[in-house]
TORNUDO-269167 format. One record per atom (N, C-alpha, C): residue in three letters; x, y, z. Coordinates in pm, whole numbers, plus 50000, padded with zeros to 5 digits. Each point is the difference from the previous one (the first is absolute). Example, Ala and Ser with C-alpha at 12.3 -4.5 7.8 and 13.67 -1.06 7.14 Angstrom:
REM TORNUDO-269167
ALA513194943150780;ALA499115011950000;ALA500905012050000;SER499655010549928;SER500825011950006;SER499235010950073;
END
This chain:
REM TORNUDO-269167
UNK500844988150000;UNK499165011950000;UNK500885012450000;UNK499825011949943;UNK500555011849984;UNK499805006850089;UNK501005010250031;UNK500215010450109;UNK498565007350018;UNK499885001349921;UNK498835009649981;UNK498884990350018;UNK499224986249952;UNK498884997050043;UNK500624993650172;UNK500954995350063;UNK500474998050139;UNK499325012250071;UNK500695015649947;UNK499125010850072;UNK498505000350014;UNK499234997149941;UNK498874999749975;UNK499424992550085;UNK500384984449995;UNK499644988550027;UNK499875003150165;UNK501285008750067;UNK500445004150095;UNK498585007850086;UNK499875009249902;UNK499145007949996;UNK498264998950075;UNK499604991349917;UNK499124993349946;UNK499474992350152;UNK501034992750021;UNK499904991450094;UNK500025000450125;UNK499955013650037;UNK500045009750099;UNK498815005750039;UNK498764992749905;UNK498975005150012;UNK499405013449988;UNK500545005049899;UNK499455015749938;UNK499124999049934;UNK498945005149987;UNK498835002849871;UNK500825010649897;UNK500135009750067;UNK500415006649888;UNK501595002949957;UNK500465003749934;UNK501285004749926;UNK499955014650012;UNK500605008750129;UNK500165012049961;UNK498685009850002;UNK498764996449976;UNK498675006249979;UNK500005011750032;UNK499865001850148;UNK499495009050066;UNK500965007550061;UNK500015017750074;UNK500905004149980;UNK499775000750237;UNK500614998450095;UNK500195001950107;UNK499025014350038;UNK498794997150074;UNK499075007350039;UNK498925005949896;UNK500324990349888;UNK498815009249920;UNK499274985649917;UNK500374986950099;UNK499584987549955;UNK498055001849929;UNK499475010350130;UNK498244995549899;UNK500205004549900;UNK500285013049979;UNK499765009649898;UNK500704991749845;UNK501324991950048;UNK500414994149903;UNK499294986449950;UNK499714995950102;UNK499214987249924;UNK498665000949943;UNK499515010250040;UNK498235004749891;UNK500665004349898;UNK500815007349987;UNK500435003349831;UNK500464990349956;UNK500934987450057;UNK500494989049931;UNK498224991349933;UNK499534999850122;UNK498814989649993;UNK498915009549862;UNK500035009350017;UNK499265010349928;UNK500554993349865;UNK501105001949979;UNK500954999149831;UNK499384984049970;UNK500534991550093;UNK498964984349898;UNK499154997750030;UNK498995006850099;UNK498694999149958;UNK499295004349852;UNK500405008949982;UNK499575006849875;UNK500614991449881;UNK501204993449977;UNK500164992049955;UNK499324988549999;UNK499614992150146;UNK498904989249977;UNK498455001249950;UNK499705016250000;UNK498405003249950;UNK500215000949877;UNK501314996249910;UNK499945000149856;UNK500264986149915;UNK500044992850120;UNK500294979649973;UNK498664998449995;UNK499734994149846;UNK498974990149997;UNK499544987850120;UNK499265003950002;UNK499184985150114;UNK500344989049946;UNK500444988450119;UNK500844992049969;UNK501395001249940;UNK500555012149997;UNK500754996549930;UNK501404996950085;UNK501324993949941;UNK501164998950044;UNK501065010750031;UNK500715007550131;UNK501245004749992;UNK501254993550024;UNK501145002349940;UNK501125001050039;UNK500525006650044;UNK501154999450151;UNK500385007650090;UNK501204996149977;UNK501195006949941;UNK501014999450017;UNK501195006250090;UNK500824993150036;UNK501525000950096;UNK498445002750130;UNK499284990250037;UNK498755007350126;UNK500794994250108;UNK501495000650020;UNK500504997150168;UNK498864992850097;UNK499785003250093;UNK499004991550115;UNK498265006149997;UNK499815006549832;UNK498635003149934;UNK499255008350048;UNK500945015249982;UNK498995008850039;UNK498995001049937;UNK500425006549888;UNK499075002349875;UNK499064991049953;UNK500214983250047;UNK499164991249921;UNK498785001650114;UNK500485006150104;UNK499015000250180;UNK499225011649975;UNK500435004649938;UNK499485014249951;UNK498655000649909;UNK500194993549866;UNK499114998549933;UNK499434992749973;UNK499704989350102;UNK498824985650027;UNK499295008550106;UNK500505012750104;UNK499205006750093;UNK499645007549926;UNK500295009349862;UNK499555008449946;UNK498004994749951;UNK501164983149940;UNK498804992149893;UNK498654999750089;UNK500254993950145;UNK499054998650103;UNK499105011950002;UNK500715011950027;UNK499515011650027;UNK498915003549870;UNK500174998649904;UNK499805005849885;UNK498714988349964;UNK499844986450036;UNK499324991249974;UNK500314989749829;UNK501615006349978;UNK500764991949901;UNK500114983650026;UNK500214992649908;UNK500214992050022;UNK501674995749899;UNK501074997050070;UNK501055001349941;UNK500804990850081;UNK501044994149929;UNK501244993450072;UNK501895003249987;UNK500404998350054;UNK501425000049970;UNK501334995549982;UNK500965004249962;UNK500964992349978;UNK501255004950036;UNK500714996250091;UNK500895011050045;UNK501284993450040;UNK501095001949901;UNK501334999250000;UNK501215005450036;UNK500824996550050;UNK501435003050098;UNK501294994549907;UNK501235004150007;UNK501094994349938;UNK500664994750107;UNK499125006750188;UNK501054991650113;UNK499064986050010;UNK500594999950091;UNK499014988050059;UNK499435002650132;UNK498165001749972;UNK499465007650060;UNK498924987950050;UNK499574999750093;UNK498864993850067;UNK498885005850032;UNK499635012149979;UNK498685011250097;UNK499374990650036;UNK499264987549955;UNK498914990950060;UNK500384999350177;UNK501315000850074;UNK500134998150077;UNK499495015450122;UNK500255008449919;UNK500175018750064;UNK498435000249964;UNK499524997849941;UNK498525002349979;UNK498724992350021;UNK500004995750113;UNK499354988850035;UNK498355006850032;UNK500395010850075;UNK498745008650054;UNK498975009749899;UNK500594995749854;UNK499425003449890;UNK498774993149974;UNK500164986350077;UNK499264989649926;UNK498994994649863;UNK498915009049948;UNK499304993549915;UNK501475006549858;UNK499815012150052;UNK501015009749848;UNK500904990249957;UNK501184994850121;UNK500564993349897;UNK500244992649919;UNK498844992750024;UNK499244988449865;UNK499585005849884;UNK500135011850012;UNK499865005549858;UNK501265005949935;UNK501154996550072;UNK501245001349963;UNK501224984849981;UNK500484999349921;UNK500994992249916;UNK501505006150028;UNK500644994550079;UNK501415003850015;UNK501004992649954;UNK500885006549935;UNK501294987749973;UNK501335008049957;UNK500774996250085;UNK501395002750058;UNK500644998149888;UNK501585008449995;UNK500994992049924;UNK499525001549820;UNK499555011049939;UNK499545000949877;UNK500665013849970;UNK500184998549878;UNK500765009949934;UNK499165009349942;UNK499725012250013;UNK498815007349917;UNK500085001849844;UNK501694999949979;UNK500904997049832;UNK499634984249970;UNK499404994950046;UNK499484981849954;UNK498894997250106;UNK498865007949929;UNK499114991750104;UNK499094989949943;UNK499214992050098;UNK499934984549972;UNK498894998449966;UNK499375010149938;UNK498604997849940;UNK499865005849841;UNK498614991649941;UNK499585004649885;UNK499825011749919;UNK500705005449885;UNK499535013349942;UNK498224999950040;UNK499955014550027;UNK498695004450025;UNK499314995950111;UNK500485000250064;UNK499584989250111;UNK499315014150093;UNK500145007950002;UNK499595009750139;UNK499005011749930;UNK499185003850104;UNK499395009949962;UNK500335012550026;UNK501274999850132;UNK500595010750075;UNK501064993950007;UNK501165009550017;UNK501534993750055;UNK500385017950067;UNK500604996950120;UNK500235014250060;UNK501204993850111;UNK500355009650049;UNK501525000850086;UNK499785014450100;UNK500734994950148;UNK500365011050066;UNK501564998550052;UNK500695009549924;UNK501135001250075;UNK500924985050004;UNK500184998849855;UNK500594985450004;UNK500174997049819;UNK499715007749886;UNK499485000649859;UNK501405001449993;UNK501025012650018;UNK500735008450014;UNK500864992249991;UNK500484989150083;UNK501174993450050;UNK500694987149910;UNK498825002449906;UNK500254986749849;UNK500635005749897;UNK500845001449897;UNK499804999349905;UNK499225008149902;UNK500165010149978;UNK498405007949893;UNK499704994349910;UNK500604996049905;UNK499674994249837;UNK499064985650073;UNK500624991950069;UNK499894987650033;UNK498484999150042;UNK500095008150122;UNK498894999050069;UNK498505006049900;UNK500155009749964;UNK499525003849920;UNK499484991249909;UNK500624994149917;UNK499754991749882;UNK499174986750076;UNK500184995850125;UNK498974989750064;UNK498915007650057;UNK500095016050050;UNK498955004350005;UNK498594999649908;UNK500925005849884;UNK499235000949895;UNK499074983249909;UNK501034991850039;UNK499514986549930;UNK498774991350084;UNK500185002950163;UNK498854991250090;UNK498835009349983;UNK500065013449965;UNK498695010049986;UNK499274995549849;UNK498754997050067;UNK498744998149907;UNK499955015449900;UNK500024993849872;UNK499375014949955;UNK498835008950069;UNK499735011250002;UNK499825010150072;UNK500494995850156;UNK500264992350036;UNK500314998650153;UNK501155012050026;UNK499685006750144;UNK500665009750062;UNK501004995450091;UNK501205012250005;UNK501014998650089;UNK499635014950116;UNK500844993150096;UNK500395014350084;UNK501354997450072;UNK500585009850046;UNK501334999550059;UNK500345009050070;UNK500674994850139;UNK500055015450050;UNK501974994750085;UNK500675006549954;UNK501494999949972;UNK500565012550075;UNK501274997150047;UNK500685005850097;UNK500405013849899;UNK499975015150059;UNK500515009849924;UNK501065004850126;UNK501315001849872;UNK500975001950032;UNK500015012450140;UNK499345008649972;UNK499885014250088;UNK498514995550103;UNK499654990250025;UNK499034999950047;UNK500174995950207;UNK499215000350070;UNK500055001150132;UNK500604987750070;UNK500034983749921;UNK500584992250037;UNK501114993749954;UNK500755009549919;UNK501044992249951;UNK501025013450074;UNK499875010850057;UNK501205006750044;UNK500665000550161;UNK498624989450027;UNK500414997850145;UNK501064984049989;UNK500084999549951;UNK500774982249962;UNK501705008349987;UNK499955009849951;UNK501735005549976;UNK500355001150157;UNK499105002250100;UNK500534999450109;UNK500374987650075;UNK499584990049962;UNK499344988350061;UNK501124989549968;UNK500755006749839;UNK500744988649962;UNK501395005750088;UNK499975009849999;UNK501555006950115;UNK499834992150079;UNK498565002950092;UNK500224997550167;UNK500274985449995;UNK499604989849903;UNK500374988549993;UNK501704992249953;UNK499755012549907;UNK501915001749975;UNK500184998650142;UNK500535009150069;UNK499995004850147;UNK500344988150094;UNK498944994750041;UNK499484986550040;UNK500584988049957;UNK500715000949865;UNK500914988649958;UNK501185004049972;UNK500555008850049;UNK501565000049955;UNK500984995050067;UNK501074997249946;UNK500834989150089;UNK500045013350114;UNK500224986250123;UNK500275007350121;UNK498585006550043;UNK498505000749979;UNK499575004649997;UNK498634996350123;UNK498555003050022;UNK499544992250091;UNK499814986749991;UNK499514993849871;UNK499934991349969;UNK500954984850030;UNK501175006149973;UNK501754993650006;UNK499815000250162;UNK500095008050065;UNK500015003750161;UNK499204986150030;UNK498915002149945;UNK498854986850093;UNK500264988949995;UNK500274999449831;UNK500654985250002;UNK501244995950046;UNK500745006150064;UNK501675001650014;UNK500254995650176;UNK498425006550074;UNK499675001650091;UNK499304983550054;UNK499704995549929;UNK498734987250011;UNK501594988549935;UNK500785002749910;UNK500564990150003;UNK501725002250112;UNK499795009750067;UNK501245001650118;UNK500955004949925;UNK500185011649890;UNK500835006249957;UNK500365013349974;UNK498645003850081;UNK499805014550052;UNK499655000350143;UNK500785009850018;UNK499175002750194;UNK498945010749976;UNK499224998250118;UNK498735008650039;UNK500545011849945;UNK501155003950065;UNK499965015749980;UNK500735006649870;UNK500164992049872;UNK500105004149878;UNK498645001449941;UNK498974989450073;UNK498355004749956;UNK499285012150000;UNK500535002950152;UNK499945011250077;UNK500485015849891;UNK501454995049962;UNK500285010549985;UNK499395006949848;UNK499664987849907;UNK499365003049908;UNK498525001149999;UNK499095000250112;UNK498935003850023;UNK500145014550084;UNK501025003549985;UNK500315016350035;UNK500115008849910;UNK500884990449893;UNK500285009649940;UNK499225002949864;UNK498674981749963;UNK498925008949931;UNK499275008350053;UNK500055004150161;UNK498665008650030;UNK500725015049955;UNK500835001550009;UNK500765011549975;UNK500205002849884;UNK500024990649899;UNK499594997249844;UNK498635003849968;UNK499324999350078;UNK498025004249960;UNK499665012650126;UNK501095001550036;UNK499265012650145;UNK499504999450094;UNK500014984050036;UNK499104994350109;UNK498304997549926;UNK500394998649892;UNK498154989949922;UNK500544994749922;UNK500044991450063;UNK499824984449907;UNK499464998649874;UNK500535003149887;UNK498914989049887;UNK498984990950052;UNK499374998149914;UNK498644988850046;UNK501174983249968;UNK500405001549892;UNK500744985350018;UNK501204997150087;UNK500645009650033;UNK501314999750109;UNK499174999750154;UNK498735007950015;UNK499484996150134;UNK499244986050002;UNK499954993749924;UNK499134982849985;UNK501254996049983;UNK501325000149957;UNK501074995350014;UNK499934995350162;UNK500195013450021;UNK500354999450209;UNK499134993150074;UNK498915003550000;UNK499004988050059;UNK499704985749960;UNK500724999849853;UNK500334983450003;UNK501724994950079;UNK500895011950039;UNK501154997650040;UNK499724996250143;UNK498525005250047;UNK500105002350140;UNK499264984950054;UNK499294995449912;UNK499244988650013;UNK501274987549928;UNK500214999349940;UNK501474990749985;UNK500304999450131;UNK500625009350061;UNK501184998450137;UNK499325001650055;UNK498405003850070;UNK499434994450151;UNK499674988850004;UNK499024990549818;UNK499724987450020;UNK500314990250080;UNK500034995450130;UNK501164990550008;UNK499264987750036;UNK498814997549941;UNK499364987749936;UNK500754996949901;UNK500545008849904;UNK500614996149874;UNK501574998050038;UNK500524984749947;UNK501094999049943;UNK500815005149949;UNK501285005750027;UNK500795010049896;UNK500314994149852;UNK499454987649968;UNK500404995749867;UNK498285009649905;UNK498964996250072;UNK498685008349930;UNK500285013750002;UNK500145003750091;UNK500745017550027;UNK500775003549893;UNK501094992449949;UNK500775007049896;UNK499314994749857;UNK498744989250023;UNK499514993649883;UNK499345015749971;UNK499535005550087;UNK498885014050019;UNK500905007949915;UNK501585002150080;UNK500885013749967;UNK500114996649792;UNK499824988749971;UNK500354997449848;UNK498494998249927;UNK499165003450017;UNK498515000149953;UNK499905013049996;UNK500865007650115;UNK499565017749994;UNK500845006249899;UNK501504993049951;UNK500215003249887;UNK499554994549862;UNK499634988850007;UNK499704999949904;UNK498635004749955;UNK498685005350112;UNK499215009649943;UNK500455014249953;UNK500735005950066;UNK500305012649924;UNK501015002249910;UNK500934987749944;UNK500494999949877;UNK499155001849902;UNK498674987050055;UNK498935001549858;UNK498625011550037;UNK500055006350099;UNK499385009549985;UNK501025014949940;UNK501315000550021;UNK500955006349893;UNK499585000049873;UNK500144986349955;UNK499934997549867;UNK498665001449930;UNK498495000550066;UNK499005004350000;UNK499475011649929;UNK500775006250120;UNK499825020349928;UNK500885002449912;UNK501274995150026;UNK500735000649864;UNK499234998749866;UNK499474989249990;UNK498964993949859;UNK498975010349982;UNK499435004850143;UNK498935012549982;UNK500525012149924;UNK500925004150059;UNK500705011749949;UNK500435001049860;UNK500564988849931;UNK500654993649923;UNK498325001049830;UNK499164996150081;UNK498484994649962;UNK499215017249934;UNK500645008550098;UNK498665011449983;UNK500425004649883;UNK499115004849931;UNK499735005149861;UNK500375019850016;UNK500625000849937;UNK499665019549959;UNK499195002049892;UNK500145013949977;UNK498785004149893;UNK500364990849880;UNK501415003249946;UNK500484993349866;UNK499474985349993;UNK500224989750147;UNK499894985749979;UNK498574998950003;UNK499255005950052;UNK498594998549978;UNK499485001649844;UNK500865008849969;UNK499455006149858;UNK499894983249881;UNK501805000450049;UNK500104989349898;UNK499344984550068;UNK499664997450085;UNK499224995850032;UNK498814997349943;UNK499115009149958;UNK498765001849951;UNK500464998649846;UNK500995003449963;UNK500364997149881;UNK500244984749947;UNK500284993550061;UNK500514985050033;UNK498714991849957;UNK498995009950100;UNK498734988650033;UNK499475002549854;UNK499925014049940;UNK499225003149864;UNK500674988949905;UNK501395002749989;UNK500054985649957;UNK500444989949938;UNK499134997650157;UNK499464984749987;UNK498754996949982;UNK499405009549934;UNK498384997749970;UNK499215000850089;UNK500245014850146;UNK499184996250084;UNK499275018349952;UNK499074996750007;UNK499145015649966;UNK499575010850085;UNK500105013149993;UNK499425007350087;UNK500625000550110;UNK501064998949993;UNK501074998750128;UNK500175016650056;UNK500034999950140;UNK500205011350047;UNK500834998750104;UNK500335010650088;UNK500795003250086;UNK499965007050120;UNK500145006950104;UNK500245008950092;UNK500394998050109;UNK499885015150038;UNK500724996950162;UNK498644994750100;UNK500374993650067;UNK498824992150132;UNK500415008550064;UNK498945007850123;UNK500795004450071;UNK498444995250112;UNK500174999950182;UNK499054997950095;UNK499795009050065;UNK499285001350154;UNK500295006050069;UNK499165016250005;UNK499305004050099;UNK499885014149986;UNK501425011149959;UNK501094997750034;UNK500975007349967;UNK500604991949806;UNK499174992149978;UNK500294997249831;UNK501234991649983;UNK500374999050122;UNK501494991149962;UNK500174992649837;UNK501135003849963;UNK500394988849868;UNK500484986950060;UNK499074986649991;UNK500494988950017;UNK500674990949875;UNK499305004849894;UNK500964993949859;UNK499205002649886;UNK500404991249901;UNK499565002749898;UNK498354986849969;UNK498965011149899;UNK498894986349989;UNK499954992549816;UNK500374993049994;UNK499934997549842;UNK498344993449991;UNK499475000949898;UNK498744997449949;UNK499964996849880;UNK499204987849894;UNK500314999449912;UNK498894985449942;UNK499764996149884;UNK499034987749957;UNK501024995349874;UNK499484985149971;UNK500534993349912;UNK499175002049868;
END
């Protein structure tokens, strides 16, 4: 498996619904405009008819518009694909009837996917379209869509509210892994090759590094440092099993935002973007900025478009 679906997989399995969505204190306001955007998309799916949900991580979007379908008195099902290896059946249990109206399957490539030309009446993406391939994805976009069948997409923009908080995130994690660093300390500490007070001294000298506030991931660092060394139910062999699980989540949560950052579109890539999809024979293709929120935030870009 690749660096990049490992991050994911990482991800994923951590039990998140969403990827990034919502922005810290403005969660309602953001999810009625998310929920708002594919509802309106599901009041334009034929009854009965089929979507495809692509890169749908642990299925927001597919959760989204089987509650839209409900709401609306649609009758619709789905299909919703990952390139990690994703389980939601397990994170979504308290969904119950919805997710019988959802189809999940892990481990699929959105550049080779495993179904029939024409096969969908909808195919749409949140925050996950971006991270493939354009020509590729595209060209399977375009081939599983039923003539007139509709797309929607809503894709990370480069300048937008969740991709500029990640430039901080990948430092403080830099930070957090550099040789000699807290990380090195804990484990150095758990296998008897650091003393207490080299821990010490580098938990001094990030507070003095942030001003006395903690990052949000360097302070969940510490309170997993602090629960390691009071455990003493736990074995020091599980303890350092702990200290090497905590790196290896924030390598692949590193490598995560990296791909995000890496992923977001500017004006130009959007452009050619829409250019890509024209073609490939997809019609009426459009574009813009998404933005939520009473203050309008830009969350990304929305592509729109029929076969």
């Amino acid at each position: 498996m690749a660096a990049g679906e490992t991050a994911w997989t990482t991800y994923w399995h951590a039990n998140r619904l969403d990827s990034c969505i919502v922005r810290p204190g403005q969660q309602d306001d953001d999810q009625k405009a998310i929920f708002d955007f594919w509802r309106t998309f599901v009041s334009g799916t034929p009854d009965g008819g089929q979507i495809l949900d692509l890169a749908t991580g642990n299925g927001a979007v597919a959760l989204r518009l089987v509650e839209a379908a409900v709401e609306l008195g649609q009758d619709i099902s789905v299909k919703a694909v990952d390139l990690a290896d994703i389980r939601p059946e397990i994170f979504l249990k308290e969904y119950g009837d919805l997710i019988r109206l959802i189809e999940f399957e892990g481990q699929v490539d959105i550049c080779d996917l495993p179904f029939s030309d024409q096969s969908f009446d909808g195919v749409v993406s949140q925050f996950g379209f971006e991270y493939a391939p354009p020509v590729s994805a595209v060209a399977e976009l375009a081939r599983v869509l039923k003539p007139s069948g509709t797309f929607q997409l809503l894709v990370h923009h480069k300048s937008g509210a969740l991709v500029a908080p990640n430039v901080a995130q990948v430092n403080e994690i830099d930070t957090l892994l550099q040789a000699g660093g807290l990380v090195d300390c804990i484990q150095g500490l758990l296998a008897g090759t650091v003393r207490m007070e080299q821990l010490e001294a580098e938990g001094r000298r990030l507070l003095q590094l942030y001003d006395n506030q903690l990052p949000r991931i360097t302070a969940e660092i510490f309170a997993a440092v602090r629960q390691l060394l009071t455990r003493q139910d736990l074995d020091l062999i599980v303890r350092a099993e702990g200290a090497t699980d905590m790196r290896r989540r924030l390598e692949a949560e590193q490598e995560r935002m990296r791909q995000l950052g890496d992923a977001a579109l500017a004006e130009n890539d959007a452009a050619d973007l829409r250019q890509i999809m024209a073609e490939a024979g997809l019609r009426d293709v459009s574009y813009e900025p998404f933005h939520v929120g009473a203050d309008q935030a830009l969350l990304g870009w929305q592509f729109a478009g029929r076969r």
